[in-house]
C-alpha positions in Angstrom: 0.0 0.0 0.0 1.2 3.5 -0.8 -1.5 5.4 1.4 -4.3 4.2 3.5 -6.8 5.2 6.3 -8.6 3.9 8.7 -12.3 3.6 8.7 -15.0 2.3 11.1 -15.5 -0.5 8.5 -11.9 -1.7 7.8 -8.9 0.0 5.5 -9.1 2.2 2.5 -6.1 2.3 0.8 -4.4 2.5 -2.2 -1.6 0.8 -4.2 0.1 2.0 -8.0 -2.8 0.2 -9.3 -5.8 0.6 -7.6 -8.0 1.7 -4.5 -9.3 -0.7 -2.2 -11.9 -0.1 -0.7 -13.8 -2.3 2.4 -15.0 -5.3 0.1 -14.0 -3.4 -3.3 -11.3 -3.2 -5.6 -11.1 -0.2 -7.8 -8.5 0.0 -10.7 -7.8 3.9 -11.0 -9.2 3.9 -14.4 -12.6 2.9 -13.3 -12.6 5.3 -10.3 -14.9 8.4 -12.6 -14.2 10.9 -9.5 -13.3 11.0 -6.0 -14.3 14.0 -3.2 -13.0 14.7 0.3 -15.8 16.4 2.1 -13.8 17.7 5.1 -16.3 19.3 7.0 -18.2 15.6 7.4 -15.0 13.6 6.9 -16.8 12.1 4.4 -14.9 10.5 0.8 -17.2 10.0 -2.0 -15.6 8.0 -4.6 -17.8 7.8 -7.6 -17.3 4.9 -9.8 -17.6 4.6 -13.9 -20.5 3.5 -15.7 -22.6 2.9 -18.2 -23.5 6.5 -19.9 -27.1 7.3 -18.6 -27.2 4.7 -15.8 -26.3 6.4 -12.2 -22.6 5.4 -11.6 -22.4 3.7 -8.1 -20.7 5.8 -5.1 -19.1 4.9 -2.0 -19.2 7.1 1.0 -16.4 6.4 3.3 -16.0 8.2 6.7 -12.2 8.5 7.5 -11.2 10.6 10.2 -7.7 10.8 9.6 -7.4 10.7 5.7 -3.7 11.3 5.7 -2.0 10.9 2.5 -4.5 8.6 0.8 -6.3 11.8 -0.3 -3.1 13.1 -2.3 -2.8 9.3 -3.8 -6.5 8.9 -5.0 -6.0 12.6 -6.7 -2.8 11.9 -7.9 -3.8 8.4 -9.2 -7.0 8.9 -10.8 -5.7 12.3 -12.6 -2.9 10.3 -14.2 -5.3 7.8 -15.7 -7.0 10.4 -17.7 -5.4 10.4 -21.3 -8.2 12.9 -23.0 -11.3 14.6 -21.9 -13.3 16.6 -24.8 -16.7 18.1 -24.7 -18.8 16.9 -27.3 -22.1 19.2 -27.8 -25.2 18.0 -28.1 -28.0 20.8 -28.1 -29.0 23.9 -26.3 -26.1 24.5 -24.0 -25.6 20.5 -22.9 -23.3 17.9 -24.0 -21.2 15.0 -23.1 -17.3 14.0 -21.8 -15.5 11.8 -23.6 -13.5 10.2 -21.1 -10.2 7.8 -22.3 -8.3 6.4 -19.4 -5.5 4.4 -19.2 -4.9 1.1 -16.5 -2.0 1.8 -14.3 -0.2 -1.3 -15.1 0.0 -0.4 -18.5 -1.0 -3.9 -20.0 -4.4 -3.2 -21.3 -5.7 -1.0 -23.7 -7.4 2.5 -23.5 -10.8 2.3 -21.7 -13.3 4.7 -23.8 -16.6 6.2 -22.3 -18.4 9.3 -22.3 -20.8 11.1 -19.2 -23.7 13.0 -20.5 -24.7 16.7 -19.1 -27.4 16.5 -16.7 -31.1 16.1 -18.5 -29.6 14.4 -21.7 -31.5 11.0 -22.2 -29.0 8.3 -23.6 -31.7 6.6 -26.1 -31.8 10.3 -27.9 -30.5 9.8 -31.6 -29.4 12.6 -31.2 -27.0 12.5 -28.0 -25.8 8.6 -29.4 -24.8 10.2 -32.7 -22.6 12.8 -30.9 -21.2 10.5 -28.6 -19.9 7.8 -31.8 -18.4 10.8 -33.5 -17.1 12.4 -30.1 -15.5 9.0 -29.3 -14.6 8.4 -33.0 -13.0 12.0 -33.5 -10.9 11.5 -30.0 -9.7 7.4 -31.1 -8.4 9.4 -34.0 -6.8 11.8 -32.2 -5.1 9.3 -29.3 -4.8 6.7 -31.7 -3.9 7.5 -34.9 -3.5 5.4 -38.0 
C-alpha cells in the first residue's frame, strides 16, 4: 500500500494500481471521480459507468485521511489520457473520457458522461457520442 486510512469498517487504501476499498477493488481507471468532504470527513468516490445509468458511489468516513487523499488525486488524474466536450443541443453535452490502466497492459478504456437532463436513447446525444468517441480514437490513436 502506498497510502491508506482507517475507517469504522476496515482500511481504504491505495496501491500503484488501484484503491481498495472495504470489500471493493477499484483500478484507478474505473474510479470516474473521488471527493473529500472535510467538514463531514466524508470520501465520496464515484465509480464509472454505463453512460445514462447512475454510476455507483461509495461514501467512506475516514477521520484521519492522511495521504490517501493526495494518492486517490494523484492516481486517478494520471489515468485520464483525454477529456473533450462533445455538444449535443441547447447548451448540454457530453465527456468523452479515455483512461488508461496503471499497469499499463491493457488497452485504453473509452466512455463518455452525459450533461445532466440528456436522455441516452436520444438519436441525437448517441450520434454525438460515436463521433465524439470516433474523433478522440483518431486523435489518441492514430493510424
Amino acid at each position: 500500500m502506498l497510502a491508506w486510512a482507517e475507517t469504522s469498517v476496515g482500511l481504504v487504501g491505495g496501491t500503484r494500481e488501484a484503491l481498495y476499498l472495504p470489500g471493493r477493488r477499484l483500478a484507478w481507471e474505473e474510479v470516474e471521480s473521488a471527493h473529500w468532504d472535510r467538514d463531514t470527513t466524508e470520501l465520496l468516490v464515484r465509480e464509472v459507468g454505463p453512460p445514462g445509468v447512475p454510476s455507483p458511489v461509495h461514501r467512506i468516513l475516514l477521520a484521519e485521511p492522511g495521504r490517501l487523499l493526495e494518492l486517490v488525486r494523484e492516481r486517478v488524474s494520471a489515468s485520464v489520457v483525454l477529456t473533450r466536450h462533445v455538444p449535443v443541443s441547447r447548451g448540454r453535452g457530453l465527456r468523452v473520457v479515455a483512461r488508461r490502466p496503471a499497469s499499463g497492459d491493457r488497452a485504453l478504456t473509452w466512455g463518455y458522461v452525459l450533461d445532466e437532463g440528456l436522455d441516452p436513447a436520444d438519436p441525437a446525444v448517441r450520434e454525438a457520442a460515436e463521433r465524439g468517441l470516433a474523433a478522440a480514437r483518431a486523435e489518441v490513436e492514430p493510424g
